[in-house]
GUZA-33686 format. One record per atom (N, C-alpha, C): x, y, z; residue in three letters; residue number from 0; chain. Coordinates in nm, 4 decimals. Last residue first. Example, Ala and Ser with C-alpha at 12.3 -4.5 7.8 and 13.67 -1.06 7.14 Angstrom:
+----------+----------+----------+-------+-------+------+
:        X :        Y :        Z : bator : kemar : guse :
+----------+----------+----------+-------+-------+------+
:   1.2850 :  -0.2250 :   0.7080 :   SER :     1 :    A :
:   1.3670 :  -0.1060 :   0.7140 :   SER :     1 :    A :
:   1.2900 :   0.0030 :   0.7870 :   SER :     1 :    A :
:   1.3190 :  -0.5690 :   0.7800 :   ALA :     0 :    A :
:   1.2300 :  -0.4500 :   0.7800 :   ALA :     0 :    A :
:   1.3200 :  -0.3300 :   0.7800 :   ALA :     0 :    A :
+----------+----------+----------+-------+-------+------+
end
This chain:
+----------+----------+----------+-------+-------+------+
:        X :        Y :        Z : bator : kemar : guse :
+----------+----------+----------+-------+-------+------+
:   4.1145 :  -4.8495 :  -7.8462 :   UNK :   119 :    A :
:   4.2065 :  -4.8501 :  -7.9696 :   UNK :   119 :    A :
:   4.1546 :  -5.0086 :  -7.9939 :   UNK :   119 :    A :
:   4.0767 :  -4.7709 :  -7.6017 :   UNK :   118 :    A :
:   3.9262 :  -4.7071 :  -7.6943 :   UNK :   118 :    A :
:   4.0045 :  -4.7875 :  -7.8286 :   UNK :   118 :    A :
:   4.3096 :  -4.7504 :  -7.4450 :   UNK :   117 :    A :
:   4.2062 :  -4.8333 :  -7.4515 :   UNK :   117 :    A :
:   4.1044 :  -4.8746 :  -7.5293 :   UNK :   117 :    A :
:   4.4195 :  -4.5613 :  -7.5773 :   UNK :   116 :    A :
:   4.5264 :  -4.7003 :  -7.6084 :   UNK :   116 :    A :
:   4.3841 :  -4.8249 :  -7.5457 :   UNK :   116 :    A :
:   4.2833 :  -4.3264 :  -7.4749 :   UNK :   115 :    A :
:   4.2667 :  -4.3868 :  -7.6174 :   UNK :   115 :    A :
:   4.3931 :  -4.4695 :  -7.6815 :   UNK :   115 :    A :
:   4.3310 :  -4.3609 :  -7.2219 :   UNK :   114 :    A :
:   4.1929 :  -4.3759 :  -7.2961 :   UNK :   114 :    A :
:   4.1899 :  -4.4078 :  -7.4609 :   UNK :   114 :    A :
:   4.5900 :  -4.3555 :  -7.2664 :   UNK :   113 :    A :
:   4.5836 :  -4.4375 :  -7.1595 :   UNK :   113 :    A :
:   4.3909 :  -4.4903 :  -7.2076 :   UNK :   113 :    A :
:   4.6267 :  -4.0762 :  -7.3039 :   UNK :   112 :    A :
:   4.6767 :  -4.1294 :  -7.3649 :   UNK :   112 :    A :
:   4.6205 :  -4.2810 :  -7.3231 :   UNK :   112 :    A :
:   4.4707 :  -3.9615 :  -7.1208 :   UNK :   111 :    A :
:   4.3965 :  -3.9297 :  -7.2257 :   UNK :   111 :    A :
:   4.4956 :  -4.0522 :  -7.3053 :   UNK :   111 :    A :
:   4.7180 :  -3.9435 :  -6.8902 :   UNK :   110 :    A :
:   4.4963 :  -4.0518 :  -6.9011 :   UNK :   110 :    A :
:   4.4228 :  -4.0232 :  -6.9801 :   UNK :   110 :    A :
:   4.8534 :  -3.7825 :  -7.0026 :   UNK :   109 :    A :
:   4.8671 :  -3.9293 :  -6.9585 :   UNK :   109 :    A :
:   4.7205 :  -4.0421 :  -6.9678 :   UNK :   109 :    A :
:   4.7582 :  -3.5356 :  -6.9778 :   UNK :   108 :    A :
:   4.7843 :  -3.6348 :  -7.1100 :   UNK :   108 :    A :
:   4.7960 :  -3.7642 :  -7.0913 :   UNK :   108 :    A :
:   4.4918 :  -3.5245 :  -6.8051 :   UNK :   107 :    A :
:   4.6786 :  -3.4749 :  -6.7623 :   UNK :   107 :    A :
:   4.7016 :  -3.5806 :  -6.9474 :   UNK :   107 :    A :
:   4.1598 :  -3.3611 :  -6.8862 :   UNK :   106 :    A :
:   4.2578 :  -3.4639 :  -6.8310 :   UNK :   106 :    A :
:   4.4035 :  -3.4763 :  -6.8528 :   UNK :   106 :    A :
:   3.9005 :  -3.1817 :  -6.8494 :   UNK :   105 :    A :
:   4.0220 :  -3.1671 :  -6.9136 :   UNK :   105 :    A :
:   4.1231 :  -3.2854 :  -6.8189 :   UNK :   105 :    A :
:   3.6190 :  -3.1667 :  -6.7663 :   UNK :   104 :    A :
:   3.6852 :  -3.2459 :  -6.8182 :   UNK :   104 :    A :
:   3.8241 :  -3.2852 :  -6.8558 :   UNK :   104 :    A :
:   3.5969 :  -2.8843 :  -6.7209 :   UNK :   103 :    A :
:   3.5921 :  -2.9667 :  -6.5925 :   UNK :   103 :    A :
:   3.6421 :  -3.0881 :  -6.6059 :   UNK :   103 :    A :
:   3.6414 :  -2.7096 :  -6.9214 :   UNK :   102 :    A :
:   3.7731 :  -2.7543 :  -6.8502 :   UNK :   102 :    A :
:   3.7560 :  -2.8114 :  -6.6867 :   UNK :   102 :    A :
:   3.3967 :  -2.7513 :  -7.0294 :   UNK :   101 :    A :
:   3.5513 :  -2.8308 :  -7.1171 :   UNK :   101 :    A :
:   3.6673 :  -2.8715 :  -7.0441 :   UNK :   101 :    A :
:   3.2325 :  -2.6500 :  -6.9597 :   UNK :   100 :    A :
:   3.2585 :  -2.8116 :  -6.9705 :   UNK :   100 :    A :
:   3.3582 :  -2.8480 :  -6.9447 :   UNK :   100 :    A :
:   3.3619 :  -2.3314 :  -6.7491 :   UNK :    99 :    A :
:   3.2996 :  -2.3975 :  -6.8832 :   UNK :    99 :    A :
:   3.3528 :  -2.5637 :  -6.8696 :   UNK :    99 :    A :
:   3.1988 :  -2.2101 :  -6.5206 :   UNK :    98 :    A :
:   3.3427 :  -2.2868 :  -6.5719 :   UNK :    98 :    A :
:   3.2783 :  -2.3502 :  -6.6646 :   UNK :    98 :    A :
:   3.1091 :  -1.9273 :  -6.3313 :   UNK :    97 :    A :
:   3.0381 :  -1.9788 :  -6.4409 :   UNK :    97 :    A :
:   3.2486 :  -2.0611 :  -6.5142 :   UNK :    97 :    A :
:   3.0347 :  -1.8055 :  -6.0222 :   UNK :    96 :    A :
:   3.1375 :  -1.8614 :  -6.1045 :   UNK :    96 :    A :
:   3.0791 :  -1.9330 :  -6.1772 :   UNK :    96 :    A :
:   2.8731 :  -1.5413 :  -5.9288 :   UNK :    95 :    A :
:   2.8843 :  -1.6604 :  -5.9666 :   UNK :    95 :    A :
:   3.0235 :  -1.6887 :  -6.0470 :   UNK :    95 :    A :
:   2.9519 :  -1.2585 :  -5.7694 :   UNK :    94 :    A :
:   2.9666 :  -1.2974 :  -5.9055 :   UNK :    94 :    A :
:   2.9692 :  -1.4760 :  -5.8973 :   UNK :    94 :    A :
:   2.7168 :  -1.2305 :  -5.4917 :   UNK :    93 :    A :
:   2.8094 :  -1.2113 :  -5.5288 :   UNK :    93 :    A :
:   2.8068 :  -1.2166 :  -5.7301 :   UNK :    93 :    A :
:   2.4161 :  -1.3075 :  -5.4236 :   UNK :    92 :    A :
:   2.5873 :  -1.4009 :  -5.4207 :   UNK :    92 :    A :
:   2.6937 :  -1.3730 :  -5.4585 :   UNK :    92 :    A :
:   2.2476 :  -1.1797 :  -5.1571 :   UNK :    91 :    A :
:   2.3410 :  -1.1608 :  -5.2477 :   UNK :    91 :    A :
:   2.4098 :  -1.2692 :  -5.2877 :   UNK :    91 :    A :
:   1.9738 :  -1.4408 :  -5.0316 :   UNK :    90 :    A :
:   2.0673 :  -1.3116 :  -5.0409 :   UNK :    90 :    A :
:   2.1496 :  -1.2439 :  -5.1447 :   UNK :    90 :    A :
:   1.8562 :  -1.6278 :  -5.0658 :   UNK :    89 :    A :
:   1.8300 :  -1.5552 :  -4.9647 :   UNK :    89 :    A :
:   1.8641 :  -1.4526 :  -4.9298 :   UNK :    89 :    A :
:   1.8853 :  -1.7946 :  -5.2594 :   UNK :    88 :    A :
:   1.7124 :  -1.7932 :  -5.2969 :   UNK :    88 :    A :
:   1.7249 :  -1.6932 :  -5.1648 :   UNK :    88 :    A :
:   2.1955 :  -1.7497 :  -5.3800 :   UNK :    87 :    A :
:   2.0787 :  -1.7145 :  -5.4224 :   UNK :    87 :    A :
:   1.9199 :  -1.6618 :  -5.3481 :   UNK :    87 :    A :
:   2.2678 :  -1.9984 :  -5.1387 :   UNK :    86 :    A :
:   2.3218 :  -1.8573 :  -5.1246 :   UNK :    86 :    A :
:   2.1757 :  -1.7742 :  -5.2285 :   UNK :    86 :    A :
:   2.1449 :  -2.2217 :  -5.2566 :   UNK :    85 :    A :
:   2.1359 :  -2.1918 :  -5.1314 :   UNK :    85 :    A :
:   2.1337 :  -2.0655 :  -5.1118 :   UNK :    85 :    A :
:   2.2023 :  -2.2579 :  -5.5640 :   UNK :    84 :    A :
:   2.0867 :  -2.3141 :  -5.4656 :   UNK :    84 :    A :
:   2.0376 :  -2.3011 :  -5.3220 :   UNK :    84 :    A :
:   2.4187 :  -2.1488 :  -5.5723 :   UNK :    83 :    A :
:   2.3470 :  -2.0822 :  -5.6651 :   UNK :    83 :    A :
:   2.2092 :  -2.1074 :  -5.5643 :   UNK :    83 :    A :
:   2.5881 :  -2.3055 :  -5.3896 :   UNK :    82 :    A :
:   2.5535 :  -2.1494 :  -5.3729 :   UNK :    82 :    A :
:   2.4349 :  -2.1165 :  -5.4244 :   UNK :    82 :    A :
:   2.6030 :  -2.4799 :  -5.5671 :   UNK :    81 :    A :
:   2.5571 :  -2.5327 :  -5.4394 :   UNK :    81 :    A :
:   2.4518 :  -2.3704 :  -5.3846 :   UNK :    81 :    A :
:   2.7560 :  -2.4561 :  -5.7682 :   UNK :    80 :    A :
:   2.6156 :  -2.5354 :  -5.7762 :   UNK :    80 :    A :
:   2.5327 :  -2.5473 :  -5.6487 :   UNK :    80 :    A :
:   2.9896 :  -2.3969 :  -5.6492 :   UNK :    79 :    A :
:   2.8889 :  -2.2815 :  -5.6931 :   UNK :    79 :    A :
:   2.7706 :  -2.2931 :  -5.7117 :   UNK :    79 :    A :
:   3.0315 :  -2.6603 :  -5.5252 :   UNK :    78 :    A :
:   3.0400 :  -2.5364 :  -5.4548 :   UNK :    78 :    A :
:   2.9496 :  -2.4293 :  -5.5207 :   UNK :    78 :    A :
:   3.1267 :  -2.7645 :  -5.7980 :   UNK :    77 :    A :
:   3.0183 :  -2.7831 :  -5.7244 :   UNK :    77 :    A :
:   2.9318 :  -2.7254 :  -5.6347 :   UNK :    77 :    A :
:   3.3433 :  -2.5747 :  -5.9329 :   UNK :    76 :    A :
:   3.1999 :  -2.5914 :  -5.9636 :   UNK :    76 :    A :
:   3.0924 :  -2.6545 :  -5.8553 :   UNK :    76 :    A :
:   3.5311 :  -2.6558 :  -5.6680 :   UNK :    75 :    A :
:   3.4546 :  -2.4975 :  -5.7485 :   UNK :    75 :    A :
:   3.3535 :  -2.5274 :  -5.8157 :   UNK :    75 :    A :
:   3.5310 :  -2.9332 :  -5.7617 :   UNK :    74 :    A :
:   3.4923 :  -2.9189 :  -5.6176 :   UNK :    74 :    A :
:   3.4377 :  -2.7563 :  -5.6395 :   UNK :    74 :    A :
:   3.6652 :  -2.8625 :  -6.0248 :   UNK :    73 :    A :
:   3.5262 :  -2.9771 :  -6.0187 :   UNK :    73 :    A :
:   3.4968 :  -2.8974 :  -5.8617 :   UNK :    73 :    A :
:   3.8682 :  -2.7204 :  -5.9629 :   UNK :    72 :    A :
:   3.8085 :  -2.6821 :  -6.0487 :   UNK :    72 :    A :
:   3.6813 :  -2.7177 :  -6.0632 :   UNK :    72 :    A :
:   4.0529 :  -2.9254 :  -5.8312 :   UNK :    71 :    A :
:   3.9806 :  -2.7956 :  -5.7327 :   UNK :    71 :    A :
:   3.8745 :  -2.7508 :  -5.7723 :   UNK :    71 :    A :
:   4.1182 :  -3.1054 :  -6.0543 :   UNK :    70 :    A :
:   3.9552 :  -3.1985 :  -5.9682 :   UNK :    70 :    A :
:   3.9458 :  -3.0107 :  -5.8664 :   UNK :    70 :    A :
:   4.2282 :  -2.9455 :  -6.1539 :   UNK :    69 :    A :
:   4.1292 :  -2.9806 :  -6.2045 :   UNK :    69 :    A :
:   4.0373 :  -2.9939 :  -6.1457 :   UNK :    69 :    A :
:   4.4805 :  -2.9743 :  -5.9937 :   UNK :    68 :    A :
:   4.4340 :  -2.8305 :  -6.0254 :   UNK :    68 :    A :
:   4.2544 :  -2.8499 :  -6.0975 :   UNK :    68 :    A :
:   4.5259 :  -3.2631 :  -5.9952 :   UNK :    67 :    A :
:   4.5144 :  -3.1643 :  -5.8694 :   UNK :    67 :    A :
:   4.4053 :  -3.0166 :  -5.9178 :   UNK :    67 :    A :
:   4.6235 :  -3.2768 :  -6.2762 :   UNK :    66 :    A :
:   4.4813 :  -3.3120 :  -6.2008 :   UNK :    66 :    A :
:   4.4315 :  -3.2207 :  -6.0862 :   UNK :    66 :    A :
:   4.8498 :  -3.0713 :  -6.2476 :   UNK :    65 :    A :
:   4.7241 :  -3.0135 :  -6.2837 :   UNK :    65 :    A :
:   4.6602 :  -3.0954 :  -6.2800 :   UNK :    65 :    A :
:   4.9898 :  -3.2275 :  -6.0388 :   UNK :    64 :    A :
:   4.9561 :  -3.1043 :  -6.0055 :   UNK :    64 :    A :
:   4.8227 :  -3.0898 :  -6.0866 :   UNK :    64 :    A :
:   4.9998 :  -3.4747 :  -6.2245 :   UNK :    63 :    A :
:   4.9706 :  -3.5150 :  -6.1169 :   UNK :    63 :    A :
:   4.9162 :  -3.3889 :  -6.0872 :   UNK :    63 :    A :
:   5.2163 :  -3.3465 :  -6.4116 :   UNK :    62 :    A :
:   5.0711 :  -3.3898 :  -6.4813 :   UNK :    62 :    A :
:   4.9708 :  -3.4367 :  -6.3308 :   UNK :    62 :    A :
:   5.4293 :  -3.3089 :  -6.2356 :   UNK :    61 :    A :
:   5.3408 :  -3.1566 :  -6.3070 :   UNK :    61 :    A :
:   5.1911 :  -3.2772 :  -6.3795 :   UNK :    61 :    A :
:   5.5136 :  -3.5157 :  -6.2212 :   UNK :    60 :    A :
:   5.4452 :  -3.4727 :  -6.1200 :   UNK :    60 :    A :
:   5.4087 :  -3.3210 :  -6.1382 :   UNK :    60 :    A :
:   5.5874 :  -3.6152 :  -6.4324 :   UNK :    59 :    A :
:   5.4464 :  -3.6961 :  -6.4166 :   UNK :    59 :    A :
:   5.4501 :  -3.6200 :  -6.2730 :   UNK :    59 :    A :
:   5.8509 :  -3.4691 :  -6.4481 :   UNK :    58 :    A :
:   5.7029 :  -3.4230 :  -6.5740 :   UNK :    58 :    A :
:   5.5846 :  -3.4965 :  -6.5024 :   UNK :    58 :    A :
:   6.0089 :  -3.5130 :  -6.2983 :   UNK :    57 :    A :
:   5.9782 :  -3.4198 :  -6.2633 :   UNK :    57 :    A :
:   5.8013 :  -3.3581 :  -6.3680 :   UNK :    57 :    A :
:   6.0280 :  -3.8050 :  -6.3835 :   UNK :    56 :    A :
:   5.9646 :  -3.8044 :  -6.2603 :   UNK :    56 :    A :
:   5.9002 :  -3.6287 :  -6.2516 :   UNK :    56 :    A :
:   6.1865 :  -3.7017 :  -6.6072 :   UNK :    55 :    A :
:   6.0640 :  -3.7803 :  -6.6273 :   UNK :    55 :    A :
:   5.9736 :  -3.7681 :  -6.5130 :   UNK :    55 :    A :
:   6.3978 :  -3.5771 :  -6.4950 :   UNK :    54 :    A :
:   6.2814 :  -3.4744 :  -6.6043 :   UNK :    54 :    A :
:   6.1667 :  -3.5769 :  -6.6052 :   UNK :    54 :    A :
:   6.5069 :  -3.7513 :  -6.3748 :   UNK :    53 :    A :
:   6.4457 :  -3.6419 :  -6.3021 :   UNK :    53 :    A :
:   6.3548 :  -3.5606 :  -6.3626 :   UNK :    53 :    A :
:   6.6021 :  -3.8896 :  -6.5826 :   UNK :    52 :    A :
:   6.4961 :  -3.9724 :  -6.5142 :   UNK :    52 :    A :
:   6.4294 :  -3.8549 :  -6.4486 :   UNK :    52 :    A :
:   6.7888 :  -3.7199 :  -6.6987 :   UNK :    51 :    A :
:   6.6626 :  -3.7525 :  -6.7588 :   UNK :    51 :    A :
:   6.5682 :  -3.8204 :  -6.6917 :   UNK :    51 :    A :
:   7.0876 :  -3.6440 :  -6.5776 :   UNK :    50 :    A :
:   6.8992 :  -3.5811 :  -6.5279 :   UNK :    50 :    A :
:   6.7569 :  -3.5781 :  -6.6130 :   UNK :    50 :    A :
:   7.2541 :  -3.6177 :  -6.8335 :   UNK :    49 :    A :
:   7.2087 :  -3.6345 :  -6.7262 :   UNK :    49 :    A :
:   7.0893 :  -3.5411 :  -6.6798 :   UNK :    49 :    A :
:   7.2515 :  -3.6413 :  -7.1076 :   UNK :    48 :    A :
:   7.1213 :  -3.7337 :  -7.0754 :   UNK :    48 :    A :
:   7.1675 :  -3.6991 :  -6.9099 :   UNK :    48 :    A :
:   7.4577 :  -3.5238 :  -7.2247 :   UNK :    47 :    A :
:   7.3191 :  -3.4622 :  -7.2401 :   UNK :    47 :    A :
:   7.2223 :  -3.5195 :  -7.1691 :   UNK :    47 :    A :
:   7.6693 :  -3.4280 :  -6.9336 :   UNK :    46 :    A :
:   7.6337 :  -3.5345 :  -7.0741 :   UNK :    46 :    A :
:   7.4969 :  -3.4776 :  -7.1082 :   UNK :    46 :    A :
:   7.8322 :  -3.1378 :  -6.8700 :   UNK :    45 :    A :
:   7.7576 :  -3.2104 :  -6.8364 :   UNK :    45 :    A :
:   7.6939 :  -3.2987 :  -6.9409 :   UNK :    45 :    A :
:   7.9856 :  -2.9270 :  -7.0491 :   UNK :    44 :    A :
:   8.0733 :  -3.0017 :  -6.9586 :   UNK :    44 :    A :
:   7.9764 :  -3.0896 :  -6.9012 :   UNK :    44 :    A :
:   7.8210 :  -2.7138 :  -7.1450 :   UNK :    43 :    A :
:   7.9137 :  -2.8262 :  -7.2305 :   UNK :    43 :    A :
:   7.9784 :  -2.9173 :  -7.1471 :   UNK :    43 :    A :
:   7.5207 :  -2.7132 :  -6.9940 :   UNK :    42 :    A :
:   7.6461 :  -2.6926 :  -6.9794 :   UNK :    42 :    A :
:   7.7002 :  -2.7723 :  -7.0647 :   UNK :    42 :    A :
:   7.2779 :  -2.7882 :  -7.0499 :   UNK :    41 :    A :
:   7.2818 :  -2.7243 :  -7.1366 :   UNK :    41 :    A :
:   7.4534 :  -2.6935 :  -7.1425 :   UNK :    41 :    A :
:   7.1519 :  -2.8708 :  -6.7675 :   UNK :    40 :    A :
:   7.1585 :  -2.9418 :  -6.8440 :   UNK :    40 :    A :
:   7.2712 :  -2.9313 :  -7.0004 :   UNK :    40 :    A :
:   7.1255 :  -2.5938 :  -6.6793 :   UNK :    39 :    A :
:   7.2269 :  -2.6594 :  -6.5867 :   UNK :    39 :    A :
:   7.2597 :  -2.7806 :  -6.7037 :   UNK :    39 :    A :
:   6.8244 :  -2.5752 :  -6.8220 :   UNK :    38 :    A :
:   6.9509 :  -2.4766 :  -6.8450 :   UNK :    38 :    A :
:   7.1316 :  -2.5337 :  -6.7748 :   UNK :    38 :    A :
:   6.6533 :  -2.7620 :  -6.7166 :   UNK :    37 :    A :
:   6.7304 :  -2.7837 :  -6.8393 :   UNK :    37 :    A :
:   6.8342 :  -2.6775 :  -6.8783 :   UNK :    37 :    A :
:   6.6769 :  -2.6965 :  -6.4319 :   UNK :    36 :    A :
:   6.7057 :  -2.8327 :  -6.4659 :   UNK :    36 :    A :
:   6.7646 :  -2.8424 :  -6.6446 :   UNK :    36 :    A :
:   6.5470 :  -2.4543 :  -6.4953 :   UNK :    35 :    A :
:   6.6618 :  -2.4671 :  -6.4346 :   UNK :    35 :    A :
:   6.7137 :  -2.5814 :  -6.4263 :   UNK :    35 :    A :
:   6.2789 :  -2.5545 :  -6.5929 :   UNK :    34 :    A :
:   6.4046 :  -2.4981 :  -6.6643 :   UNK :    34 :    A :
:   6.5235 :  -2.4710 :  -6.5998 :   UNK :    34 :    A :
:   6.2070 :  -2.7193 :  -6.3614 :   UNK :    33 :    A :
:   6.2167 :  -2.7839 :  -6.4965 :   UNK :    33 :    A :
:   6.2999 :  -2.6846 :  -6.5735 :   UNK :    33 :    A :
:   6.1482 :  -2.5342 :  -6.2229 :   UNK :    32 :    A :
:   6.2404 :  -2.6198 :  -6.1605 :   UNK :    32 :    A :
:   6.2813 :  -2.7093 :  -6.3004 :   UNK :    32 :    A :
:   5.9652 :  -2.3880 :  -6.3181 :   UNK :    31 :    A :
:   6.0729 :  -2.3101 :  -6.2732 :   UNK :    31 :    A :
:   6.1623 :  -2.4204 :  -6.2454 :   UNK :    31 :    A :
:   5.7880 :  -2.5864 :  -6.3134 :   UNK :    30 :    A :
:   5.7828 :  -2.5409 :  -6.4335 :   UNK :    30 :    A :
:   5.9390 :  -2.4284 :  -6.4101 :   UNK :    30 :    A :
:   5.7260 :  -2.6200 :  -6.0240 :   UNK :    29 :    A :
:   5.7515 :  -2.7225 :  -6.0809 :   UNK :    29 :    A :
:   5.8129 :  -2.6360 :  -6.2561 :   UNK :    29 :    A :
:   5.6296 :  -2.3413 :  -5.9733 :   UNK :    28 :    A :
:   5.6871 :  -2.3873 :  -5.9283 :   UNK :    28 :    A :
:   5.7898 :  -2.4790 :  -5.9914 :   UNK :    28 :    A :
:   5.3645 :  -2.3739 :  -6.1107 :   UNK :    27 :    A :
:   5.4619 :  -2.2662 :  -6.1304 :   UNK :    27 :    A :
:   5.5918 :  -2.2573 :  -6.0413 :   UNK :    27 :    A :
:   5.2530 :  -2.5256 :  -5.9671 :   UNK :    26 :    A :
:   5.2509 :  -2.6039 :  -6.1320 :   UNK :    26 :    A :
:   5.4091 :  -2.4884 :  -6.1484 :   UNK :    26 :    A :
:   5.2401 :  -2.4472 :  -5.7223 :   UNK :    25 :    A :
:   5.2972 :  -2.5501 :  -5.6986 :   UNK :    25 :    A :
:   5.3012 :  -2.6017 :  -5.8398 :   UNK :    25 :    A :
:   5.0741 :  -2.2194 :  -5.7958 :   UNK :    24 :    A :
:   5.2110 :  -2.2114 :  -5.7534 :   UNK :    24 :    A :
:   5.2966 :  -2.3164 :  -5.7104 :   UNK :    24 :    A :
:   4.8052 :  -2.3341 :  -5.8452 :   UNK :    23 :    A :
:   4.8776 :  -2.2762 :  -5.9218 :   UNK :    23 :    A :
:   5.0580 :  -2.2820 :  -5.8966 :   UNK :    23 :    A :
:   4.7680 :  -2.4199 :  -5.5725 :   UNK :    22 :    A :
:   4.7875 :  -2.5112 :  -5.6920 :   UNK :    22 :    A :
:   4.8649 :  -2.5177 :  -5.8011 :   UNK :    22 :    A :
:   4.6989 :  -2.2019 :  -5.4642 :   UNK :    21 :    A :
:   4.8820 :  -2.2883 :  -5.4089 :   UNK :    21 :    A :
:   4.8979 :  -2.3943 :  -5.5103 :   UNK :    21 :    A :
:   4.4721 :  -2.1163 :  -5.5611 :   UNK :    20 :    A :
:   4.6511 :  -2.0656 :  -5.6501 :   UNK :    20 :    A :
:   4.7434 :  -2.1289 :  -5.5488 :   UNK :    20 :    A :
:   4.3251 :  -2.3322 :  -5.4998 :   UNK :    19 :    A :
:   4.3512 :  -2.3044 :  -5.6456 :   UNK :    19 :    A :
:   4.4541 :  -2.1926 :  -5.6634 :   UNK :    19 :    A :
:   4.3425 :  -2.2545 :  -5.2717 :   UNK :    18 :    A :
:   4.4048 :  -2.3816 :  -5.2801 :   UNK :    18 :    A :
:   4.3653 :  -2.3611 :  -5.4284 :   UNK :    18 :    A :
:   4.1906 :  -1.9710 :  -5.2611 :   UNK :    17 :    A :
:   4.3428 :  -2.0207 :  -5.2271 :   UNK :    17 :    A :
:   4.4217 :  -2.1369 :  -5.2489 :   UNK :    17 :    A :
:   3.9178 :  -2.0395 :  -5.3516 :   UNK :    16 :    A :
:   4.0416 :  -1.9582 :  -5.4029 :   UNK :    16 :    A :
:   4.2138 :  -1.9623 :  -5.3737 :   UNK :    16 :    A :
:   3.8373 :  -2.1512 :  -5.1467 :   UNK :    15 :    A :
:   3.8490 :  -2.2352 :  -5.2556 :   UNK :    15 :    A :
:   3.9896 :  -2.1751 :  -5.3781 :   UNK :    15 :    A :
:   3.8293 :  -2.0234 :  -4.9558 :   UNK :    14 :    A :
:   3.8819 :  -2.0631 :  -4.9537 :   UNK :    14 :    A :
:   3.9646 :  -2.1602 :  -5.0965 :   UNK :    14 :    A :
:   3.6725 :  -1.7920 :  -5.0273 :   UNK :    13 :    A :
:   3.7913 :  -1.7489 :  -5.0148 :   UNK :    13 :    A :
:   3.9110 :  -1.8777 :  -5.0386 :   UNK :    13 :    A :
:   3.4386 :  -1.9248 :  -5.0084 :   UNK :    12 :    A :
:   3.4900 :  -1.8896 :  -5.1470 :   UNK :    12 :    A :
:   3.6185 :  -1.8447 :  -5.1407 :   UNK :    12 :    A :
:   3.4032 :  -2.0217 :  -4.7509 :   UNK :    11 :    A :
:   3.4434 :  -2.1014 :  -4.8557 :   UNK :    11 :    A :
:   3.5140 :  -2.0774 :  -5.0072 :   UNK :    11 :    A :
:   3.3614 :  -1.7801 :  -4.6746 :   UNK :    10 :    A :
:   3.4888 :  -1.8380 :  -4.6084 :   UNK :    10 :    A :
:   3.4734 :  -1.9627 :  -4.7280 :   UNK :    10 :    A :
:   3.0892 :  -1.7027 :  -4.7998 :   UNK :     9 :    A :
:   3.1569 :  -1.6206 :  -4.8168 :   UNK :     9 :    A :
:   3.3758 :  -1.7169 :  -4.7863 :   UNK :     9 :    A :
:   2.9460 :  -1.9426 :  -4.6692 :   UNK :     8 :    A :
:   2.9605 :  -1.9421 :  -4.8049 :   UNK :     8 :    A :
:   3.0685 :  -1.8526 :  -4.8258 :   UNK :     8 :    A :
:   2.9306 :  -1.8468 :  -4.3858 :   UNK :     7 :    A :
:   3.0063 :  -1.9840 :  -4.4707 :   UNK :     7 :    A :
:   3.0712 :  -1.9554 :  -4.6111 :   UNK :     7 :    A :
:   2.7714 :  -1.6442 :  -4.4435 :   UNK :     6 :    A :
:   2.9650 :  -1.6386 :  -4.3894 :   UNK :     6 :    A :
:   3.0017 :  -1.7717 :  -4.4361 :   UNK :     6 :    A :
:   2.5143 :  -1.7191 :  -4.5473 :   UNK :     5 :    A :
:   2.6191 :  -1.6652 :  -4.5940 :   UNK :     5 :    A :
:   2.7624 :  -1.6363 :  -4.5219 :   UNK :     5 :    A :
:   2.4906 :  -1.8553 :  -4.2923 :   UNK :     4 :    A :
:   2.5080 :  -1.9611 :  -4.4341 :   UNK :     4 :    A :
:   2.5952 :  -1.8489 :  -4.5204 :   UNK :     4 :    A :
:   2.4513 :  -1.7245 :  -4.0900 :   UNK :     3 :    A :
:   2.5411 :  -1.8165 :  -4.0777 :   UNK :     3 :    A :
:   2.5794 :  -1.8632 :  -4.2035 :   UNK :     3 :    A :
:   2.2289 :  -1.5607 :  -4.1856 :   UNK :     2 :    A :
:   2.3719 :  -1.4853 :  -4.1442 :   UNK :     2 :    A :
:   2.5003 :  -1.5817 :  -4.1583 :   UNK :     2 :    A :
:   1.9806 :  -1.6657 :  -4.3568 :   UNK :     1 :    A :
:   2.1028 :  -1.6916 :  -4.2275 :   UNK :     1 :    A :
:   2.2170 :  -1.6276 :  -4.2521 :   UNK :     1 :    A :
:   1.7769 :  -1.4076 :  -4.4870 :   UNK :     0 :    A :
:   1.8709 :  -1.5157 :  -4.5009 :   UNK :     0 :    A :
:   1.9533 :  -1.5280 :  -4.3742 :   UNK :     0 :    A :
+----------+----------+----------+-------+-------+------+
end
């Protein structure tokens, strides 16, 4: 096998890995910022509704992240689809990555809501 293809392959997997946990850490992130938003919220001295638009904006950009996090999930699968076909027939591959259907499909509520106001 090419020497070259497997380093690729090898720098891809690393890579793929990484922008799936800045992904991560940009949901885990957002999710830290949301309770500190609602704990500050919680003061008797602040109205209940301030910083509701910010919770709104701050929610459609956690549903935005985990697309994000999804479609990495699609590009990982493909990638492995790729490996299996390349990496495989010449060398080691390592542990395949095996992702189930379900969560190649998995969509932000929003565009599930949005499908079935259409489907309606």
């Amino acid at each position: 096998m090419d020497n070259r293809i497997l380093a690729d392959a090898h720098n891809l997997k690393k890579l793929v890995r990484e922008a799936e946990a800045l992904a991560d850490e940009a949901i885990i992130a957002m999710a830290r910022l949301k309770q500190a938003m609602l704990s500050a919220r919680q003061n008797p001295l602040v109205e209940v509704s301030t910083g509701q638009r910010a919770l709104l904006r701050l929610t459609e950009a956690e549903s935005q992240a985990l697309a994000m996090s999804t479609s990495l999930l699609r590009v990982h699968d493909e990638l492995s689809k790729v490996a299996r076909t390349h990496v495989v027939a010449g060398g080691d591959p390592g542990d395949p990555t095996k992702i189930p259907p379900s969560d190649l499909d998995a969509m932000p509520v929003r565009q599930v809501r949005e499908r079935e106001r259409l489907q309606a």
